[in-house]
Phi, psi and omega in degrees: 000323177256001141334308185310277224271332159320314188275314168287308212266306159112033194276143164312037184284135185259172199236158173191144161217154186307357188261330182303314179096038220256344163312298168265037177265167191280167200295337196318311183317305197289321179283007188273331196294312212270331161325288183290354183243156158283000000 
């Protein structure tokens, strides 16, 4: 899916799946993840 809308939108998307572990990340992680993406 975010292939899709990467290729369609041409937006900076990022991807997750449960093996990234983005469960346990802190909020500094998350806030680097809405930083790098659009």
């Amino acid at each position: 899916q975010a292939e899709v809308i990467r290729e369609g939108t041409g937006y900076n998307v990022g991807h997750y799946c449960g093996e990234m572990g983005q469960d346990f990340w802190d909020a500094r992680r998350w806030q680097r993840e809405f930083e790098s993406k659009q």
